[in-house]
TITIMAR-207087 format. One line per field, with one value per residue (C-alpha): residue number from 0; x, y, z; chain. Coordinates in Angstrom, 2 decimals, always signed. Example, Ala and Ser with C-alpha at 12.3 -4.5 7.8 and 13.67 -1.06 7.14 Angstrom:
num = 0|1 .
X = +12.30|+13.67 .
Y = -4.50|-1.06 .
Z = +7.80|+7.14 .
cadena = A|A .
This chain:
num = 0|1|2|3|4|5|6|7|8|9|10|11|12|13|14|15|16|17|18|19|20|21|22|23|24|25|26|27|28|29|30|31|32|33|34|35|36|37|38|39|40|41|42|43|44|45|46|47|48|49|50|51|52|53|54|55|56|57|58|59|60|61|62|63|64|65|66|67|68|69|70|71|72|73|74|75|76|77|78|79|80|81|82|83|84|85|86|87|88|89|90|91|92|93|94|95|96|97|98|99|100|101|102|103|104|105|106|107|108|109|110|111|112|113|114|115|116|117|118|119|120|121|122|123|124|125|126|127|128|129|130|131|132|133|134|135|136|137|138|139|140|141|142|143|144|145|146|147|148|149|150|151|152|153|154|155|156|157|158|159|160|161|162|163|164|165|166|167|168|169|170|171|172|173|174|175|176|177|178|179|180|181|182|183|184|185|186|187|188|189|190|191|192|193|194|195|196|197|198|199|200|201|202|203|204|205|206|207|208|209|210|211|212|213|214|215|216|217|218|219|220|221|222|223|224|225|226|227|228|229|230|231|232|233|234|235|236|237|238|239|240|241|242 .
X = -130.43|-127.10|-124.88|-121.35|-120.58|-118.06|-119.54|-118.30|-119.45|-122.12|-120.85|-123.16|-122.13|-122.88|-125.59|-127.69|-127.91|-129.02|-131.38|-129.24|-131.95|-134.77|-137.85|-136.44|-135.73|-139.47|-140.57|-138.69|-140.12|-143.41|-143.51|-140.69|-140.07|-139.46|-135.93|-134.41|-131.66|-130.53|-131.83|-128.50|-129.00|-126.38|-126.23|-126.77|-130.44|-132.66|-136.04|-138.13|-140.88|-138.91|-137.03|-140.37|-142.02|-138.38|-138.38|-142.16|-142.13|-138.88|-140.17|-142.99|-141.34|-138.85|-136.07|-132.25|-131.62|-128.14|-126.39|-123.44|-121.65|-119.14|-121.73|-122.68|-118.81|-118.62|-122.06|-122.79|-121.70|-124.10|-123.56|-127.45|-128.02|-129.27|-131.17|-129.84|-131.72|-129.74|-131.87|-131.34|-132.05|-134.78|-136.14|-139.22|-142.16|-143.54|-147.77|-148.20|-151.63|-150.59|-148.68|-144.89|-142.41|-139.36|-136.28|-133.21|-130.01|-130.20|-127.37|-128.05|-129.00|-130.52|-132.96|-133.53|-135.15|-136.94|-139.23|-139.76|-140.98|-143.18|-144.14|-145.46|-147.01|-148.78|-150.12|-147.72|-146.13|-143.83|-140.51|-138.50|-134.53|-132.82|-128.71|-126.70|-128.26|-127.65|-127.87|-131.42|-129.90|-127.20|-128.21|-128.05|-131.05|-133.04|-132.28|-133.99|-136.64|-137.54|-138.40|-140.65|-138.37|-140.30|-143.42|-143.20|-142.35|-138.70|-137.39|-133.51|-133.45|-130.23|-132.19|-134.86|-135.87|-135.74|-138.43|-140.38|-140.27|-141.25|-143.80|-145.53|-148.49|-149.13|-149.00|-145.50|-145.09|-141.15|-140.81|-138.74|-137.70|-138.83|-141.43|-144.31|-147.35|-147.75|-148.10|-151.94|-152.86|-152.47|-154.54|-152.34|-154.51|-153.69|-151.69|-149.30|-145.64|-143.98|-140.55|-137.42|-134.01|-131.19|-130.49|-127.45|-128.43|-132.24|-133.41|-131.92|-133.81|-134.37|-137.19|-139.31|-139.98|-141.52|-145.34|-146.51|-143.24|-144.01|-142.50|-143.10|-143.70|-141.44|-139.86|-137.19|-134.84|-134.13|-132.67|-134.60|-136.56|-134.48|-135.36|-137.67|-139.46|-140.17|-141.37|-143.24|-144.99|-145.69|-147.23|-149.58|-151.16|-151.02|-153.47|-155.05|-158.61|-158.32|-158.90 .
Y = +73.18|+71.76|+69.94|+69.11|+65.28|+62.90|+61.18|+57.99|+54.12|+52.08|+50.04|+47.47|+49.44|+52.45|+54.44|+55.64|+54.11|+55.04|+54.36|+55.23|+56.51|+58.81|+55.57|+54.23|+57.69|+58.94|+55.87|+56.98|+60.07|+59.05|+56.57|+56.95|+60.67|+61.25|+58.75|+60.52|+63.00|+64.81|+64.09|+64.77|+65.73|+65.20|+68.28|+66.00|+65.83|+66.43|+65.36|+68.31|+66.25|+64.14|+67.26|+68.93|+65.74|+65.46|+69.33|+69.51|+66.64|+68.33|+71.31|+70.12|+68.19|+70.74|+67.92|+68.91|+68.83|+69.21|+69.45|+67.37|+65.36|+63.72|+61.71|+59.92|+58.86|+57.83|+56.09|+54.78|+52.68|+53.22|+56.18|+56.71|+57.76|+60.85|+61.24|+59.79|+59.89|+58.90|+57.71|+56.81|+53.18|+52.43|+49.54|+47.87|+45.24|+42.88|+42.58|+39.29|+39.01|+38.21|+35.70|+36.17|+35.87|+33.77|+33.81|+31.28|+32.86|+34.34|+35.11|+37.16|+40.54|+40.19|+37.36|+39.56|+42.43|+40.23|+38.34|+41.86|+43.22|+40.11|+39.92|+43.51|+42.44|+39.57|+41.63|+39.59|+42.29|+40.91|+39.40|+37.93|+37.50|+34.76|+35.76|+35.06|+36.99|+39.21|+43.22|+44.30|+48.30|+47.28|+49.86|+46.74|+45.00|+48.30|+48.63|+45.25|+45.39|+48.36|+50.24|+47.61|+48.01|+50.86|+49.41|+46.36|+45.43|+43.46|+42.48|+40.33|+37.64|+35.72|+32.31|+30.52|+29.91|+33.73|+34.46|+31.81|+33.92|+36.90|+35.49|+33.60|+30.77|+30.46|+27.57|+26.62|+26.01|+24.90|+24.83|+21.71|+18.96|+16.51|+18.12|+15.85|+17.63|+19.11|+22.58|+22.73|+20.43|+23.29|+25.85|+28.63|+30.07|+33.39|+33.88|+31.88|+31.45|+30.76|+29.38|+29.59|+28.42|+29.31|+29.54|+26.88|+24.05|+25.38|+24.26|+21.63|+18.46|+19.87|+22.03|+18.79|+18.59|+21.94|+22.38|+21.16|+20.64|+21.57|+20.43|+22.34|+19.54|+20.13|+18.71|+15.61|+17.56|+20.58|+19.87|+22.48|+25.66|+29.23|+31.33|+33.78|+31.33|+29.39|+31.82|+33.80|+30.08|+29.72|+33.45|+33.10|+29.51|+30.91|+34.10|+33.04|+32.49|+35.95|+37.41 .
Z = -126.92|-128.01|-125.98|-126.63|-126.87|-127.75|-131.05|-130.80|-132.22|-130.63|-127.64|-125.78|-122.47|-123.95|-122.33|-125.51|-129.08|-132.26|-135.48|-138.73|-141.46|-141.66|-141.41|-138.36|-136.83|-137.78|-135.91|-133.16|-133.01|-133.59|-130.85|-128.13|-128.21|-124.54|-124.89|-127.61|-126.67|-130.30|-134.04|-136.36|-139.85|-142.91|-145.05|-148.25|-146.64|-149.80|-148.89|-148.07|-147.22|-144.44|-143.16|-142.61|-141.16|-138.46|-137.60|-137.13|-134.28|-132.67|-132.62|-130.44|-128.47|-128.23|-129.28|-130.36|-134.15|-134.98|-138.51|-138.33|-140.98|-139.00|-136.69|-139.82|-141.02|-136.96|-136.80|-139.94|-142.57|-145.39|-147.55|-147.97|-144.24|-143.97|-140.36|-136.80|-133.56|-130.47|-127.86|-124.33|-123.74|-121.90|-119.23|-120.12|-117.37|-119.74|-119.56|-117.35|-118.89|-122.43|-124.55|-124.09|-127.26|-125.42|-127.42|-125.19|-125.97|-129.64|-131.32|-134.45|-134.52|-137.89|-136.90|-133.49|-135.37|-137.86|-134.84|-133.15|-136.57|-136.73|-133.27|-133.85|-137.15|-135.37|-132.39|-129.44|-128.15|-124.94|-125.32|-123.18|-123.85|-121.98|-121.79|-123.23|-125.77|-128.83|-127.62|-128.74|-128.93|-131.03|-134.43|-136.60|-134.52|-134.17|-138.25|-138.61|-136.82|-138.75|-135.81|-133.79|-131.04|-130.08|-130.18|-128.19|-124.35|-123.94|-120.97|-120.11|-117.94|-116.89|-116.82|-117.83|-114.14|-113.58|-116.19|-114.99|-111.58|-113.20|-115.45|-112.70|-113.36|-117.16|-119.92|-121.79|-125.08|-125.94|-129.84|-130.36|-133.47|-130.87|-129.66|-128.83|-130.52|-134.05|-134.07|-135.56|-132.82|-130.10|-128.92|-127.65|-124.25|-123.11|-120.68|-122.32|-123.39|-126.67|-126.23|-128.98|-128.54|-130.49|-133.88|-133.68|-131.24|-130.40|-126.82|-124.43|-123.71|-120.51|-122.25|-122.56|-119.29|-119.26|-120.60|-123.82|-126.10|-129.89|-133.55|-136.62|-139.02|-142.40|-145.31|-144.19|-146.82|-144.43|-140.74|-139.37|-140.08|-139.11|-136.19|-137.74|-139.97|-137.00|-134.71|-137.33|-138.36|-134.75|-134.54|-137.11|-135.78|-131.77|-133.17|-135.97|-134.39|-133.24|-136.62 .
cadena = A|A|A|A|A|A|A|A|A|A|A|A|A|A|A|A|A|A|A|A|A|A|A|A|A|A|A|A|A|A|A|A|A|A|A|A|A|A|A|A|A|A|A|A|A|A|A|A|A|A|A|A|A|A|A|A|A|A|A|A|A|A|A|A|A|A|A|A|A|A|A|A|A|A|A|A|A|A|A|A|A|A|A|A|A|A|A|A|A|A|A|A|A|A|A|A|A|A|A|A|A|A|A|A|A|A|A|A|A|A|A|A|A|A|A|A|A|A|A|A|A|A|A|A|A|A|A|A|A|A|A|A|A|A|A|A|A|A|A|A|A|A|A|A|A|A|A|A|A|A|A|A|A|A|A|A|A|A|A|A|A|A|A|A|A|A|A|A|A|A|A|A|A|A|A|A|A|A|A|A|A|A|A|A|A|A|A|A|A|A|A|A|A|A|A|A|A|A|A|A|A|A|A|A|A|A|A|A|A|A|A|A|A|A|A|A|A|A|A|A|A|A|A|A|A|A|A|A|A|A|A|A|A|A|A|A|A|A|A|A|A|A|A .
């Protein structure tokens, strides 16, 4: 079931990607097995247990597993990666019906795994990505989200307007310093749409205009709250009566 292939580094045009260590990669497996094209093993591999859990879901699902050392020097920078799956990426519809996650033009691909991971962890589960954005299949996202790519629904838009489109009629919720309600003052309905700007300069005035514009009050010593502070603070109020 091998196939020859050019091992090379993770480029955003690049038709597959990858999750670099065995938790991410069992996640993988466990979830998405149908995208992933070849699980690579390094021979330092001394974890029985993992080994057994990675050949017993291949073996089922009849996936390649190949024993190759120099895919990790190629795709991986951390000298305790032992398991790779390389994946084919993979399109996504978001559920029209629920609350949307909408992140305007991130930019780091460590704050875009966090709010998937917490998105997850709250139960919200749709995320829309307005470009310019961070690449969600870059490894270092998929390594931050700790796997939550694979269980949530993303979808890229190239504007604001174009989600709206897509997302057809629902209540807006812009998260803004001069927003004009305190967060614990809303009631988050579902359908409904959480909106994020970007980490350096958040969203554009023209975002007041749209729905109910929201502040996060905080402590006049700090500017502003990060990213994934912010939307997991917003997460927890917009599905806390649903506990």
């Amino acid at each position: 079931m091998n196939r020859k292939v050019n091992i090379k580094r993770y480029k955003r045009q690049d038709q597959v990607s990858y999750t670099l260590g065995a938790t991410l990669t069992i996640e993988l497996l466990k979830k998405r097995s149908d995208i992933i094209q070849k699980i690579y093993i390094h021979s330092k591999m001394d974890s029985e247990k993992i080994l057994e859990k990675v050949e017993e879901i291949c073996n089922r699902e009849k996936i390649a597993i190949e024993y190759n050392d120099k895919a990790f020097r190629i795709l991986s920078d951390k000298e305790n990666c032992f398991v790779i799956g390389e994946f084919r990426k993979f399109d996504c519809e978001l559920d029209n019906s629920k609350k949307h996650i909408v992140l305007v033009s991130p930019s780091n691909s460590g704050n875009l795994g966090t709010i998937m991971r917490t998105a997850v962890g709250f139960g919200v589960k749709e995320l829309a990505i307005i470009r310019p954005a961070v690449d969600i299949y870059d490894p270092k996202t998929i390594r931050a989200s700790m796997g939550a790519i694979f269980n949530l629904n993303f979808r890229y838009f190239n504007s604001f307007e174009e989600y709206r489109d897509y997302a057809r009629e629902r209540e807006y919720f812009p998260f803004m310093l001069k927003g004009s309600l305190p967060l614990p003052k809303i009631r988050f309905p579902e359908p409904c749409s959480l909106i994020f700007g970007n980490e350096a300069t958040g969203l554009s005035d023209e975002f007041l205009k749209i729905g109910q514009s929201v502040i996060i009050d905080h402590s006049l010593e700090i500017d502003s709250l990060n990213l994934p502070i912010a939307v997991s603070i917003a997460l927890y109020e917009a599905t806390k009566h649903l506990k």
